[in-house]
VOTORDREN-408486 format. One record per residue: residue in one letter; x, y, z of N, C-alpha, C in turn. Coordinates in nm, 2 decimals. Atoms other than C-alpha are relative to their C-alpha. Layout:
N
 rest  neast nnorth    nup caeast canorth   caup  ceast cnorth    cup
    A      X      Y      Z      X       Y      Z      X      Y      Z
...
***
This chain:
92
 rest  neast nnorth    nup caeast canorth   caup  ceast cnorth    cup
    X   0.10  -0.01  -0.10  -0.08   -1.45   0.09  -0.10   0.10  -0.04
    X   0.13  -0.09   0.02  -0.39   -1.30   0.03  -0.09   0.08   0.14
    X   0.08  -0.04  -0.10  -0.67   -1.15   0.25  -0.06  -0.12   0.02
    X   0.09   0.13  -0.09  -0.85   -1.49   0.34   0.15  -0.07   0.08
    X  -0.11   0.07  -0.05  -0.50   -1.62   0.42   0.04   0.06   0.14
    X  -0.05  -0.11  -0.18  -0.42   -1.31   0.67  -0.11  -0.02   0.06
    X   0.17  -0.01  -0.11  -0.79   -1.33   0.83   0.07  -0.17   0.06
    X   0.01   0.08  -0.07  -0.72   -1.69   0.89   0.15  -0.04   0.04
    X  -0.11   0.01  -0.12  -0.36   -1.66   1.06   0.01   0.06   0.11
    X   0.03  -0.10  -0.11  -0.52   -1.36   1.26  -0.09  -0.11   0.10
    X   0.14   0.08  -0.10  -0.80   -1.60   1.40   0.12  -0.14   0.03
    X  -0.12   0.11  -0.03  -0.46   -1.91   1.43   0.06   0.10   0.15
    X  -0.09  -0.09  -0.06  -0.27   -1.65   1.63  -0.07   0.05   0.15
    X   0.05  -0.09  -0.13  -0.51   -1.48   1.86  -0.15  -0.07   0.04
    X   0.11   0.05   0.00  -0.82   -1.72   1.89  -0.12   0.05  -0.03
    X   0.10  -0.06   0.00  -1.07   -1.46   1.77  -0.09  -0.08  -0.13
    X   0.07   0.09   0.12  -1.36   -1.59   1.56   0.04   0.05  -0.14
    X  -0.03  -0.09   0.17  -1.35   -1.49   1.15  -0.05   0.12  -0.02
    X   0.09  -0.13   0.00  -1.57   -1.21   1.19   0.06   0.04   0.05
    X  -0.07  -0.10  -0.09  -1.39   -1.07   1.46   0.18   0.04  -0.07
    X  -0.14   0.00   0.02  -1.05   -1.14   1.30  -0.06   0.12  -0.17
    X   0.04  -0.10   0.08  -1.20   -0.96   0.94  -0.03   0.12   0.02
    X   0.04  -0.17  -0.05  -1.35   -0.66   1.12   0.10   0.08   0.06
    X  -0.17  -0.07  -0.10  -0.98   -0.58   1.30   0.04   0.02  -0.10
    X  -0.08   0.00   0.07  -0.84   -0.64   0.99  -0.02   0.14  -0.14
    X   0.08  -0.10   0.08  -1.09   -0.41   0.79   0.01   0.15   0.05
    X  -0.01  -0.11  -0.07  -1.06   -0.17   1.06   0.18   0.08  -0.01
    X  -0.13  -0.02   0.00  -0.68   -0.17   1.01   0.03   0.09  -0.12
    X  -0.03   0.00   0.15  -0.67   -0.12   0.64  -0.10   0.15  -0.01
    X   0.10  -0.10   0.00  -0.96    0.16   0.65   0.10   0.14   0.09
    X  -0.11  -0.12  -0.14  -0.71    0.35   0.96   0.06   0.03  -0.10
    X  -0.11  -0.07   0.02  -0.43    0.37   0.74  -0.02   0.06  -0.17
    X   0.02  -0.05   0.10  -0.62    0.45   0.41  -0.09   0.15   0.03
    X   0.01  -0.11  -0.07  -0.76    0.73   0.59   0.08   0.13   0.02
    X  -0.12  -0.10   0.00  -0.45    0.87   0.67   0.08   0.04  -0.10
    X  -0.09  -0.04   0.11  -0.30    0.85   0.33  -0.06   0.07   0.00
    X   0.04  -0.07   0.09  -0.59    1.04   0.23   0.02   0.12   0.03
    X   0.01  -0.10  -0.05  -0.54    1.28   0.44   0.16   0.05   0.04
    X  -0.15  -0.06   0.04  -0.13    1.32   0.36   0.06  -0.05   0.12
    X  -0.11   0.03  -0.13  -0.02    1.17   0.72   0.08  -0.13  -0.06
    X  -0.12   0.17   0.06   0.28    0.86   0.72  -0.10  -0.06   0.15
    X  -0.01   0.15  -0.17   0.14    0.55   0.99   0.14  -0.06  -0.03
    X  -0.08   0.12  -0.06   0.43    0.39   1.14  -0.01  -0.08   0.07
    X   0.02   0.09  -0.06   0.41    0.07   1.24   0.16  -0.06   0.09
    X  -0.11   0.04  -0.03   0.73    0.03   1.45   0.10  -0.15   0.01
    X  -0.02   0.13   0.07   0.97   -0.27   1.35  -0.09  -0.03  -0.08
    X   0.13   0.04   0.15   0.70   -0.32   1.04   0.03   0.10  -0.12
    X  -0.02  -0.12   0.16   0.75   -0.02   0.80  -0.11   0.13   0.10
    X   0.04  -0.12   0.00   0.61    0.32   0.72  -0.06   0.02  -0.15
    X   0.07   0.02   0.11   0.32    0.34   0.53   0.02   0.19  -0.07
    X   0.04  -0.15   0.02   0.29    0.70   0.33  -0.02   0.06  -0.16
    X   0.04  -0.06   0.13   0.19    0.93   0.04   0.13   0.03  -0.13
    X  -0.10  -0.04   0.11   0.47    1.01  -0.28  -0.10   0.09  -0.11
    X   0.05  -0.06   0.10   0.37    1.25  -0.50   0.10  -0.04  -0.17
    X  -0.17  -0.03   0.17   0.51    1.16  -0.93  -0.08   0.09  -0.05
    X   0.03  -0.13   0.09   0.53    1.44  -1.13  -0.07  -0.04  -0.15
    X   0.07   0.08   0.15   0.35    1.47  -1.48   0.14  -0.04  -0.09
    X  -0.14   0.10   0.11   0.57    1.29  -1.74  -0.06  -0.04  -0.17
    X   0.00   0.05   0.11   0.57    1.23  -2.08  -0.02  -0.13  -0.06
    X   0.04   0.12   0.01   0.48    0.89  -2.22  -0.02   0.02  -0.17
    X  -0.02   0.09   0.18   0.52    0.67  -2.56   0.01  -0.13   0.00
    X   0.07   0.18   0.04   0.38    0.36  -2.72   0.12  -0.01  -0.04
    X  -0.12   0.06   0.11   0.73    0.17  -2.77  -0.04  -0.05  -0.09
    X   0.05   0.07   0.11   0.57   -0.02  -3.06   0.01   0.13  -0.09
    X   0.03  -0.08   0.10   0.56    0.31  -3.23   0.18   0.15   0.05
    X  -0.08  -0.11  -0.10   0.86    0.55  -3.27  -0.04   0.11  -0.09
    X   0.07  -0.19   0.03   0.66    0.88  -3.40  -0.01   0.06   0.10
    X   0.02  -0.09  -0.15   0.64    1.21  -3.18  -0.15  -0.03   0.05
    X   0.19   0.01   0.01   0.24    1.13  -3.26  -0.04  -0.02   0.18
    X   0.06   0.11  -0.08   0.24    0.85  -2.99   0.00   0.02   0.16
    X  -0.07   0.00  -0.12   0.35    1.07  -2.72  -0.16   0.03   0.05
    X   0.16  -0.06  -0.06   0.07    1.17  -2.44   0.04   0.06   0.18
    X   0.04  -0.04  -0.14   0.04    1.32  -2.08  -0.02  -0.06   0.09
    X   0.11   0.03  -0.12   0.04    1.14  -1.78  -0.02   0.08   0.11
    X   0.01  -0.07  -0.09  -0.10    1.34  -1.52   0.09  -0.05   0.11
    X  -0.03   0.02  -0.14   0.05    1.38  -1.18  -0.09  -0.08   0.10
    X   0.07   0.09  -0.06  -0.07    1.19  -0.91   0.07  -0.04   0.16
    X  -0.10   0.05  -0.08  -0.02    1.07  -0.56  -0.02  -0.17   0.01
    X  -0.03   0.17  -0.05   0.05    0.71  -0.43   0.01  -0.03   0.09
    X  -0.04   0.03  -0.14   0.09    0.50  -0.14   0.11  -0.04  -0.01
    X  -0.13   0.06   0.00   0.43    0.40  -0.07   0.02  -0.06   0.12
    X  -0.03   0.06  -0.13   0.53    0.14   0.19   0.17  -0.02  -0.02
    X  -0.12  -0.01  -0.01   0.88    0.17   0.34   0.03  -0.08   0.11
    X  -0.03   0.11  -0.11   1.01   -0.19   0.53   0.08   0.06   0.10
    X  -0.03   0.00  -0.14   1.09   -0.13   0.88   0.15  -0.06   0.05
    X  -0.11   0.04  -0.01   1.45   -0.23   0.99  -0.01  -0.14   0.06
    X   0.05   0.10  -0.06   1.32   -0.51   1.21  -0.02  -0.13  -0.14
    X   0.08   0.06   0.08   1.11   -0.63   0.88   0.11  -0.04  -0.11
    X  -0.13   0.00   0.13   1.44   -0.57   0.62   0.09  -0.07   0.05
    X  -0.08   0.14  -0.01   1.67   -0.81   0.84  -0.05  -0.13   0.00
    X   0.02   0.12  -0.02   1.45   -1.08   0.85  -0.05  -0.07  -0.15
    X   0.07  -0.02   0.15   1.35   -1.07   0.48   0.12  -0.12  -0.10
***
């Protein structure tokens, strides 16, 4: 399922037009990339728990090559991580 797929099950579901169903859905996705950025978890109850992971820096190598040369630095970094909802994880 993509994003034209979810807009048009949102506008099946709740009769709103495509605009209206795109602009909830924009508005949705904007809310919770907000809050990653800003280090909070959204919970969507029965749905999951969206939130930030920090990985540490790590070492890295071209398997194609086994010299020390190949090694390199990947920085640290954070991420989003989504964690399914108990509701979401029995029906799956």
């Amino acid at each position: 399922m993509n994003k034209g797929d979810l807009i048009a099950q949102i506008v099946d579901d709740t009769g709103m037009s495509k605009a209206q169903a795109n602009a909830a859905l924009n508005s949705f996705t904007n809310a919770v990339s907000k809050a990653l950025i800003r280090g909070d978890k959204v919970t969507i109850v029965d749905f999951g728990t969206f939130s930030v992971f920090v990985r540490s820096e790590r070492v890295g190598r071209n398997p194609q090559k086994k010299d020390d040369e190949s090694k390199i630095t990947i920085p640290a970094k954070r991420v989003a991580k989504f964690k399914a909802g108990k509701e979401l994880s029995l029906n799956l």
